[in-house]
C-alpha positions as semicolon CSV with decimal commas, in nm:
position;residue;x (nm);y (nm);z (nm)
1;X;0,375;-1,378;1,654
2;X;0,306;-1,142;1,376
3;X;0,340;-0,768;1,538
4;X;0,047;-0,657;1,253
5;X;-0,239;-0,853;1,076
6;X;-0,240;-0,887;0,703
7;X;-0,550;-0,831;0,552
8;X;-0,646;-1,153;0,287
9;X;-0,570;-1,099;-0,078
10;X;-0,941;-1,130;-0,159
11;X;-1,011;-0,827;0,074
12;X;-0,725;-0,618;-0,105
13;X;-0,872;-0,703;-0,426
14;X;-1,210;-0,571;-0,372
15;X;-1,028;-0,257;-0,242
16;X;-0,858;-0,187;-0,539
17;X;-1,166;-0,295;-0,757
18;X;-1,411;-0,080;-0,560
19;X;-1,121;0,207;-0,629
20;X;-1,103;0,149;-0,974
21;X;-1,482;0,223;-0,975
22;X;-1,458;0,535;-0,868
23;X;-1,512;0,531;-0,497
24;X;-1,341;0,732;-0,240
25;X;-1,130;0,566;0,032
26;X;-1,308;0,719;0,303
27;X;-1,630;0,528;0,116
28;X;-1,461;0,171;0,073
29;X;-1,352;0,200;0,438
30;X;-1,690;0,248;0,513
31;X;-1,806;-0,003;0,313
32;X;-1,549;-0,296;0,382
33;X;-1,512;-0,165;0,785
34;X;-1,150;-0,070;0,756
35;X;-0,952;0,249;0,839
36;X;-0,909;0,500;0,584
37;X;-0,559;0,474;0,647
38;X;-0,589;0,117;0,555
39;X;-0,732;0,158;0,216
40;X;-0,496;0,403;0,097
41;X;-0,216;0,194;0,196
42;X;-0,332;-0,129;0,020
43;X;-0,421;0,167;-0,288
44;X;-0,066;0,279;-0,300
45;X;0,105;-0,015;-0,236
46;X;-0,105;-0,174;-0,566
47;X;-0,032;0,122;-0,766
48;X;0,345;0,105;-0,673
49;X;0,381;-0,285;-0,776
50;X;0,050;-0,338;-0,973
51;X;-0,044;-0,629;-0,779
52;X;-0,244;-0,707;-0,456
53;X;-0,044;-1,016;-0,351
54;X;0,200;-1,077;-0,063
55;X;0,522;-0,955;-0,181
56;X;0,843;-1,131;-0,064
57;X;0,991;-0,927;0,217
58;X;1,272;-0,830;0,029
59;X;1,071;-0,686;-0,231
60;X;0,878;-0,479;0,025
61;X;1,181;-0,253;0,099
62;X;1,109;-0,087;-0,249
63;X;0,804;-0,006;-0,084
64;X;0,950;0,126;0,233
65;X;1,151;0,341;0,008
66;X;0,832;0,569;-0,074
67;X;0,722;0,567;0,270
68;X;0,765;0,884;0,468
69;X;0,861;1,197;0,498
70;X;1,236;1,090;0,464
71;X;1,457;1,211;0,224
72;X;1,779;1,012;0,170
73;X;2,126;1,184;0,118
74;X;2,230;1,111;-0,209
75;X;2,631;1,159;-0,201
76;X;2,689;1,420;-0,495
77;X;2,912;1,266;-0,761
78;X;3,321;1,431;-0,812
79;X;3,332;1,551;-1,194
């Protein structure tokens, strides 16, 4: 069983378009019953990969990568 619900593509979309608009996320979570939390996550996710669709799982580690207050070591190079 899925351990979190996907919300449609259609639903997504009208996020994003009701963003593009103008409208706050606190407003289209209002509007379209959703957390806030929710809307900004659908928001950034579409402004990281420009598309509302379900990405391949793979493809959603690049999003993982923003996620988070983690910051990565990045192993300085030997000059």
């Amino acid at each position: 069983s899925k351990s979190r619900e996907e919300h449609g593509v259609g639903q997504r979309q009208r996020v994003v378009d009701l963003w593009k608009d103008g409208k706050s996320e606190g407003a289209i979570g209002l509007e379209l019953r959703m957390p806030k939390s929710t809307v900004h996550s659908i928001i950034v996710k579409y402004r990281l990969s420009n598309t509302v669709e379900n990405l391949p799982r793979k493809s959603a580690s690049v999003y993982e990568h923003f996620k988070g207050p983690t910051l990565h070591k990045i192993d300085s190079c030997e000059l």
